[in-house]
N, C-alpha and C positions, 0 to 999 in steps of 0.2 A: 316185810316178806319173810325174815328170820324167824319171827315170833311165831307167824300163822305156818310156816313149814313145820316147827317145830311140837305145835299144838296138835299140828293134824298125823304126825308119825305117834302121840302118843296117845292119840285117841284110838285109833287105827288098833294099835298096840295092844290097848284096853278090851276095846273090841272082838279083838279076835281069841285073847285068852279068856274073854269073860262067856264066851260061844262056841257054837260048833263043836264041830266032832274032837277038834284038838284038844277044847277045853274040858271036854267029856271024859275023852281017855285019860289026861292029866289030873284034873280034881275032880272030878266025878261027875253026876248030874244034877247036884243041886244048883238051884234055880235061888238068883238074888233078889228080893224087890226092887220094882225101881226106884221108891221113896228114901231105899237107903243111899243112894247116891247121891253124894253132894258136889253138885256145880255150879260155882258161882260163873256168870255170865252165859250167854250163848253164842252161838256163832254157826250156821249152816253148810254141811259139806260141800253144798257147791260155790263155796266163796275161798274154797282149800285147795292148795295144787300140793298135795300131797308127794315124797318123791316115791319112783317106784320101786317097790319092795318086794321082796321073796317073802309075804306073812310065815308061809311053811314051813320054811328057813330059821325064821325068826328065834329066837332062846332069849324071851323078856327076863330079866334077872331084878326089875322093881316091882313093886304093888302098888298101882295108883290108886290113891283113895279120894284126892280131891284134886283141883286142876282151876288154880285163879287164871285171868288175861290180867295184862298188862300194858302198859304204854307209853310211849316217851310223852314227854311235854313239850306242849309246841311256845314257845315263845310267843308272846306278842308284840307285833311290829311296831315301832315309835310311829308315833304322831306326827306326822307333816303339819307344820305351821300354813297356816292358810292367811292371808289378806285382812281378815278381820281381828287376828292375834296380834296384843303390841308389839311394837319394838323396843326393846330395849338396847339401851344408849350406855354406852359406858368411856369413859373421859380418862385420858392419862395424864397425870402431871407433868410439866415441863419441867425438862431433867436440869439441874442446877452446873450441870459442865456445860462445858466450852463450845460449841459448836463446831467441827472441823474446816477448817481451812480448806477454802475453794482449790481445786488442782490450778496448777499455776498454767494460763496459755503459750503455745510458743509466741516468738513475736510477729505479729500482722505487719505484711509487708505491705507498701502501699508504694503508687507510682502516682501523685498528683502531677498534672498539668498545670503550669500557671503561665499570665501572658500578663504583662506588665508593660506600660507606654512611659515615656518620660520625652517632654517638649524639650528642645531645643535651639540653637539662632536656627531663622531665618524659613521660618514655621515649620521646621523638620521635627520628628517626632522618632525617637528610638525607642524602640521594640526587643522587649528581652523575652524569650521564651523560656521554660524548662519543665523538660520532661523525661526524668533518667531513663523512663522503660522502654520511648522511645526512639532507641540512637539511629543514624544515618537512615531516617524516615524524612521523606515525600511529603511537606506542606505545600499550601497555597495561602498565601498571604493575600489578604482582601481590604478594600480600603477606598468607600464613595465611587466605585467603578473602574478603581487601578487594582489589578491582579498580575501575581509571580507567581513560579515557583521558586522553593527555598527546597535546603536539605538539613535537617536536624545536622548535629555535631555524635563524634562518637559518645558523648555523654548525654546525647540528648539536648541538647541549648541551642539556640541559634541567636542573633543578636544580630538587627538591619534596620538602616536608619530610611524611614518610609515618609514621602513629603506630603505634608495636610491639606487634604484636601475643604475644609469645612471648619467652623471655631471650633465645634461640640464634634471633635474628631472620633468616630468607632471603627476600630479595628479589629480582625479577626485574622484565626489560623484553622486551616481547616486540613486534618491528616486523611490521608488516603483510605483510612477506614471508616470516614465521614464523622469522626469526632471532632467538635468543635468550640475551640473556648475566644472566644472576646473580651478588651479591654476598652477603655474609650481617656480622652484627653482632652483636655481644655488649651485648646490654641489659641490666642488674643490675637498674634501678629498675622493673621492667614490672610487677613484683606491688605497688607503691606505687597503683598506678592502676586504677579500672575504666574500661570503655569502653562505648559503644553506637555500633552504626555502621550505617548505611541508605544502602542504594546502588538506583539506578534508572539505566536507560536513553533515551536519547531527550533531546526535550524539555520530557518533561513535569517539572515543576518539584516536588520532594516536601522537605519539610523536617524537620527535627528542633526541638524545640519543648523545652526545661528551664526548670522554675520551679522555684526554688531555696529551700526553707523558706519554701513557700508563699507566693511568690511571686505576683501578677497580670503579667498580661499589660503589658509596658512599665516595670516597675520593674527598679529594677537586678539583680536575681536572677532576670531573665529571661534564657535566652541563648540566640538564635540567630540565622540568617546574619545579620540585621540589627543584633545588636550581639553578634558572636561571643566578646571579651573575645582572652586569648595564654595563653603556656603561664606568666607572673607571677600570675597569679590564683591556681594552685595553690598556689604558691610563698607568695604574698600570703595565704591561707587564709581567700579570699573566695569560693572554690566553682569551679567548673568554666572549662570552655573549648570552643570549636565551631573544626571545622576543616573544609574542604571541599575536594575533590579532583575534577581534572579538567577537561578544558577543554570548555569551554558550546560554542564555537563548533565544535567536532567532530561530524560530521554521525553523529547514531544514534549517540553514544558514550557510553561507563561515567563515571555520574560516582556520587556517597559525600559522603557527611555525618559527620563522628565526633565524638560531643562526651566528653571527658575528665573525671572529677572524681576526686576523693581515694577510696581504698581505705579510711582511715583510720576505726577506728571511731566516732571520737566527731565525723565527719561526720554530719549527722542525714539518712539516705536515707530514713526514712519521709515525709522533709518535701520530697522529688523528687520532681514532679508530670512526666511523659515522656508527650509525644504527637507524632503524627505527621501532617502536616498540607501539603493540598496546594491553592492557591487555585484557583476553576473560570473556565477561560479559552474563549474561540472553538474551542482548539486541543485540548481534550479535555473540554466538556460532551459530556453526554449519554453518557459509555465508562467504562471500567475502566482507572484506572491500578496499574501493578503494581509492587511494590516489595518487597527481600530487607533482611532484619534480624539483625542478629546481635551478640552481647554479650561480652564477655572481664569474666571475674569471678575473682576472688585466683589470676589468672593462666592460670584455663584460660578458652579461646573454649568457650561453649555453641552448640548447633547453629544453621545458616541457618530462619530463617523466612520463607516469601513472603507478605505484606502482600499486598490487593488492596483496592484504594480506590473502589469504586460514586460516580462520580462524577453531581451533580444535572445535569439540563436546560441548556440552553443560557438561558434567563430566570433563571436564577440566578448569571450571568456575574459576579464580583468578587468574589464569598464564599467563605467556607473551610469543605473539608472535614476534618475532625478525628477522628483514631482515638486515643483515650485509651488510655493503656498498652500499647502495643504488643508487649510484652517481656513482661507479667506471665506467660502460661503457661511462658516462659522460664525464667524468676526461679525458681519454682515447681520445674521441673523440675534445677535446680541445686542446689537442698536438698536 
C-alpha cells in the first residue's frame, strides 16, 4: 500500500506539471512525445488510492524522468511432510555413566493379620492372634459351630484356648469389619473326649450344671463356672472340666460354656446328671431366654439344639431356673 501510494502522488505530480495551464505558464507550451517517456512497468489509476492533494498548491522541486515498481519477496513456505515421505530414525548412544539412583521410598507401613493354632492336653487348641492395627477390636471366634465374642488387646493380640471340635480342626477370627483370617490344626486326641457346649447371647447369664456319679449340688463332682476344675482332671481321672468363652463385657455378644469329660468307657455316664440353668434377675424376669446346645460324641458334633428358658416373675428374683437334661432327645438321636 506504501509503494502504490507513493507511485500514484508522483505520477499525479508528473502529470500535472507535464500539462495544463500551470504547466504552460511555467515552461511554456511545448508539447513532449510520448515515445520519449520511459516506464518500465504499468499499473492502472483505478488500482491507486491516491492521497488527497492541493495539485495547485503543489511546488514539485524533482524532474521525473523514469519511474521502476518494485516488490518485496515473498518467501516460500516449507513443505509439510506428508505420509508418503520416510522417516528418519536417528539412535543415540548409551551414555557410559552411571545411572541415577532410584529416590529412596519412605518406609511401607503394613498391619498383617496373622492367626496361629497350637494343640494341646486334652484336645484343646490355643489360638494366638495378632493384629497391631487392630487394638481393642470386636472379633468372633468360630470353630465347627461354637462361636464367642473376643476383644483384641491394646496391642492388638488376643490369645484363647478353644476345645476341638473335629481331628482336621479349622478355626477362624472374624472382625467387625467382616475381615477374616483362618488357621486350622491337627487334633489326634478329639475322639478321647465328649463335649457339651451351650452358647447364648447378651446378658443374660445361662449355665452348664455336671454332677458327677451322682453328685449334689457343691460336692466335689459338681462342676461348674463356679468351680470349673482344668484340663488335669482328665488327665487325673477325676472326671470332667468347664470352660468358658468370651468376653461378658461385649455389648450383645456370643458367649459358650463347654464342659469336657472322658470318652472312655469305664467312665460311668449314666451316673452324669447335665442341666442347664439360669438365675432370675431384674434383667430378664418375667421373658424368655434363649439358648443353642450342642454335643460332639466318639467324634462326630450331633445337631444345634435352641433351648428356650420361660423364665418366672420378677418376685421370684435370686432363684434358679433349671432344665434337666438338656441333651437327652440328643443322645437319643445319636444311637
Amino acid at each position: 500500500m506504501t509503494a502504490a501510494g507513493t507511485l500514484a502522488c508522483a505520477v499525479g505530480i508528473g502529470f500535472v506539471m507535464q500539462s495544463g495551464e500551470v504547466a504552460e505558464l511555467r515552461y511554456g507550451s511545448s508539447n513532449i512525445p510520448a515515445d520519449d517517456l520511459k516506464i518500465q512497468g504499468t499499473l492502472s489509476f483505478d488500482q491507486l488510492s491516491p492521497p488527497d492533494l492541493d495539485l495547485a498548491k503543489a511546488e514539485p522541486s524533482l524532474d521525473i524522468s523514469e519511474i521502476i515498481l518494485t516488490s518485496a519477496e515473498v518467501a516460500t513456505p516449507e513443505t509439510l511432510p506428508s505420509r508418503e515421505m520416510p522417516v528418519q530414525i536417528s539412535t543415540v548412544l548409551k551414555s557410559s555413566l552411571e545411572e541415577p539412583a532410584a529416590p529412596e521410598l519412605g518406609p511401607q507401613l503394613t498391619c498383617p493379620v496373622k492367626l496361629s493354632a497350637e494343640p494341646y492336653a486334652a484336645a484343646m487348641v490355643k489360638l494366638s492372634l495378632t493384629a497391631p492395627c487392630l487394638q481393642n477390636e470386636r472379633v468372633t471366634v468360630s470353630h465347627e459351630g461354637l462361636k464367642f465374642t473376643e476383644t483384641t488387646s491394646d496391642t492388638g493380640g488376643l490369645d484363647v484356648a478353644v476345645p476341638a471340635m473335629s481331628e482336621q480342626a479349622e478355626f477362624s477370627v472374624t472382625f467387625a469389619n467382616g475381615h477374616r483370617v483362618a488357621t486350622t490344626a491337627s487334633v489326634q486326641t478329639v475322639s478321647l473326649y465328649e463335649r457339651v457346649v451351650l452358647q447364648w447371647q447378651g446378658e443374660d447369664t445361662v449355665q452348664i450344671h455336671a454332677r458327677e456319679l451322682g453328685a449334689s449340688y457343691g460336692d466335689a463332682g459338681h462342676v461348674w463356672a463356679g468351680a470349673a476344675r482344668d484340663v488335669t482332671a482328665v488327665a487325673d481321672g477325676r472326671g470332667g472340666f468347664l470352660t468358658r468363652h468370651g468376653d461378658s463385657s461385649a455389648e450383645d455378644g456370643l458367649m459358650a460354656e463347654v464342659y469336657t469329660y472322658p470318652a472312655d468307657p469305664s467312665y460311668d455316664k449314666a451316673a452324669l446328671q447335665l442341666s442347664v440353668e439360669t438365675e432370675v434377675t431384674d434383667r430378664n424376669c418375667g421373658r424368655e431366654v434363649e439358648a443353642k446346645a450342642l454335643k460332639l460324641v466318639a467324634g462326630a458334633i450331633l445337631p444345634i439344639k435352641a433351648l428356650s428358658l420361660a423364665v418366672p416373675g420378677c418376685d421370684a428374683v435370686g432363684n434358679f431356673l433349671v432344665l434337666n437334661n438338656p441333651l437327652e432327645d440328643l443322645t437319643v438321636a445319636s444311637k
